[in-house]
C-alpha positions, 0 to 999 in steps of 0.5 A: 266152327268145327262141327259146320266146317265138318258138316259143310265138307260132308254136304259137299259130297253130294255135288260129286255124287251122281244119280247112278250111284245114289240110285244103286249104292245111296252113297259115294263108293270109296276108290279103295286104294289097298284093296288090290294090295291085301289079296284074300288069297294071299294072306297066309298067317291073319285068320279070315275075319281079322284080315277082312276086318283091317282090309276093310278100314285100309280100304276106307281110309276117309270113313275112318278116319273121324272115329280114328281123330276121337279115339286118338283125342281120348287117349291123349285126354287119358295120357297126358293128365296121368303122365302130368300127375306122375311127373310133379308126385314123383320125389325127382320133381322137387330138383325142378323147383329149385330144390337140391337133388334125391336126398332123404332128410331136409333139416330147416333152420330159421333165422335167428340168432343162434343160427349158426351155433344150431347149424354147428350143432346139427353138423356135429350130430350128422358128422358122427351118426353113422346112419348118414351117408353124406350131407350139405349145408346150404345158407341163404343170404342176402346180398345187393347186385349192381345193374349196368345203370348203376342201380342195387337190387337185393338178391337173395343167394344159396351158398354151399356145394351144390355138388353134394347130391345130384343137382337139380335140373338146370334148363340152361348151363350147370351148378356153380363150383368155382367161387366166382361163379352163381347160378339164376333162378328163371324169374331172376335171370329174366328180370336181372337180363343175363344169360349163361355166361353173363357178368354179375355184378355182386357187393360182397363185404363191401366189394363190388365183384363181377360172378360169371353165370354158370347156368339157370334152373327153376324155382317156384319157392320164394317168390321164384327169385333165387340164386346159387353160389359156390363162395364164403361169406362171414360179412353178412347175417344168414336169412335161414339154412337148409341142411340135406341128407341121405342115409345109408338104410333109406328105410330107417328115413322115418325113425332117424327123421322123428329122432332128429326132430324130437333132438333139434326142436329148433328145427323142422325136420321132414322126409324129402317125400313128406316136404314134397307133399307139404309143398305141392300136395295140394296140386298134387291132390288136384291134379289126380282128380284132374286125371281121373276125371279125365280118364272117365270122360275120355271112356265115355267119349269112345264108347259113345263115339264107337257106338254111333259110328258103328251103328252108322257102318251097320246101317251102311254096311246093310247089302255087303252084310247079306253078301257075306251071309250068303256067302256063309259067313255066321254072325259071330264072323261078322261081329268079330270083323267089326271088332277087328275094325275097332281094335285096328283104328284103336291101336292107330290112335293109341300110338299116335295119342299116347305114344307120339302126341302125348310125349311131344305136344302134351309135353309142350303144352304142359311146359307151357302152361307151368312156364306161365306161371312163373319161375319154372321153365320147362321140364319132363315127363316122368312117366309110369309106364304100367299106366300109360301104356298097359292099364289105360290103353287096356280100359280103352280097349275094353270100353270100345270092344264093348261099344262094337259088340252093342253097336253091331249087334243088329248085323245079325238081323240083316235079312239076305232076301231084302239085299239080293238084288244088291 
């Protein structure tokens, strides 16, 4: 539907074009709006070729502007997979889906019996190593809420300071702190209908209490529906815990991981980096080839888009090529004018694509897509600034520059003597 609607808008030109026009220039001439505004004679600093190059797509604006759309197409193609791929690799992302914030060490300890008997021992051990910094515990229990109508839900809660470390991020309100308040997983806060600041109804060692929602944050782990909370609880048997900890040195995280492993084989002990890898390594994985895959195509569209298009203004471009030629202009002027073209519409798109779309709507439609998925609201991109602004645009460049060189090279074969009644 694209392509006819473009097409039809092109055909349509042939009603506005008069037979003086086809007869003497075979195409509609542009009203040239800037070509009064950039003067030859008054440009002082541009060499001669760049000036006339950027005073040439000024000048034609609408000519341009479909090798502008593609180019600006290709590099938001580029940007937003690389920036989607950074921001879930990056260790900060796991403060996204319900985790704690930048630790260095995650010690698991599964349900069982000697649940509480293995956390005190973990606790003593991080308490008088000095290579720990700082540490938390947190204890997932199940406890039952009370709907409005009088129904019980279970509802699993992480009890402990949430404060320890950076908490992660909370698409509405903060971490609880007092005891009555808890914090609601995106899927909970949906399905139980509260917001920051509702009433939750919780039985506690056989009280019904009524916790304030302090805020809600995402979580993709445990079927996405978890809790938060600040309160203790002897009353209820605890489902499993997770011990944080960050280190002094946290380039001693591998040898004090491996040491903490082989001490509590009750235990599955991970670097944050390794626990991020063993949960979202697979998407991970994906999405990297997702991005470079992305990358060669969107090189391939602009060298084929640039090539064409070129080759289509040199055909155009045939009679102010001789002028130029007559005028003295060398070969290697008129390829670097082209080139100018080139470069002046890719820096256009280059920071509408990648700077502004991809920042703002490929932020939104990638929100979107994984607020689909449930559990997880929206979040931000983490973005490698090496890439997305220097290697990736400097591809494009070369991909394009290169496209103009093959595509224009036939300027030079344009004959004066066949253009001089032009």
């Amino acid at each position: 539907m694209m392509i006819m609607g473009y097409v039809q808008s092109v055909l349509k030109q042939f009603r506005k074009l008069s037979a003086t026009q086809a007869i003497r220039f075979g195409t509609m001439q542009g009203k040239g709006q800037h070509a009064k505004l950039l003067n030859l004679s008054a440009n002082k600093r541009l060499p001669i070729n760049l000036f006339l190059g950027i005073k040439d797509v000024l000048s034609r604006k609408t000519l341009y502007a479909t090798m502008l759309a593609v180019l600006v197409l290709a590099t938001f193609i580029i940007i937003v997979p690389q920036n989607l791929h950074n921001t879930i690799a990056a260790k900060s992302f796991i403060t996204y889906m319900g985790g704690i914030g930048n630790s260095d060490i995650r010690i698991d300890i599964p349900q069982g019996k000697q649940n509480e008997q293995q956390v005190a021992a973990v606790m003593e051990a991080l308490e008088h190593d000095t290579a720990i910094k700082n540490y938390t515990v947190l204890t997932t229990k199940k406890f039952s809420t009370i709907a409005e109508d009088g129904t019980a839900e279970n509802l699993k809660i992480e009890l402990g300071d949430h404060t320890i470390f950076p908490p992660l991020e909370y698409a509405h309100g903060e971490a609880p702190i007092a005891p009555n308040e808890v914090a609601l997983s995106v899927l909970n806060a949906r399905e139980l209908q509260k917001k920051v600041g509702d009433s939750l109804a919780v039985v506690i060692n056989g009280e019904k209490k009524n916790l304030r929602v302090s805020g809600i944050y995402s979580d993709i782990t445990n079927g996405g529906k978890t809790a938060k909370a600040a309160f203790s609880d002897q009353s209820t048997d605890s489902m499993w815990s997770v011990i944080y900890s960050t280190m002094a040195d946290s380039s001693l995280v591998a040898d004090k991981r491996a040491e903490y492993a082989k001490t509590f084989s009750f235990a599955k002990v991970s670097g944050i980096d390794d626990y991020i890898y063993q949960t979202f390594g697979t998407t991970i994985h994906a999405i990297e080839k997702a991005a470079r895959a992305a990358l060669v195509i969107a090189l391939l569209l602009g060298v084929l888009v640039t090539f064409l298009f070129m080759n289509m203004l040199i055909a155009k471009d045939q009679a102010p090529i001789a002028i130029m030629k007559a005028l003295g202009f060398t070969n290697v002027d008129i390829a670097t004018q082209y080139a100018a073209r080139s470069i002046f519409v890719l820096l256009l798109a280059i920071s509408m694509g990648g700077t502004l779309l991809a920042n703002t709507l490929g932020e939104y439609l990638t929100s979107t897509v994984i607020a689909s998925f449930g559990g997880a609201a929206s979040f931000d991109f983490m973005i490698n600034p090496l890439a997305a602004y220097v290697f990736c645009p400097l591809a494009l460049t070369s991909v394009v520059l290169l496209a103009t060189l093959f595509g224009t090279s036939r300027a030079g074969q344009v004959k004066i003597i066949e253009h001089i009644k032009e």
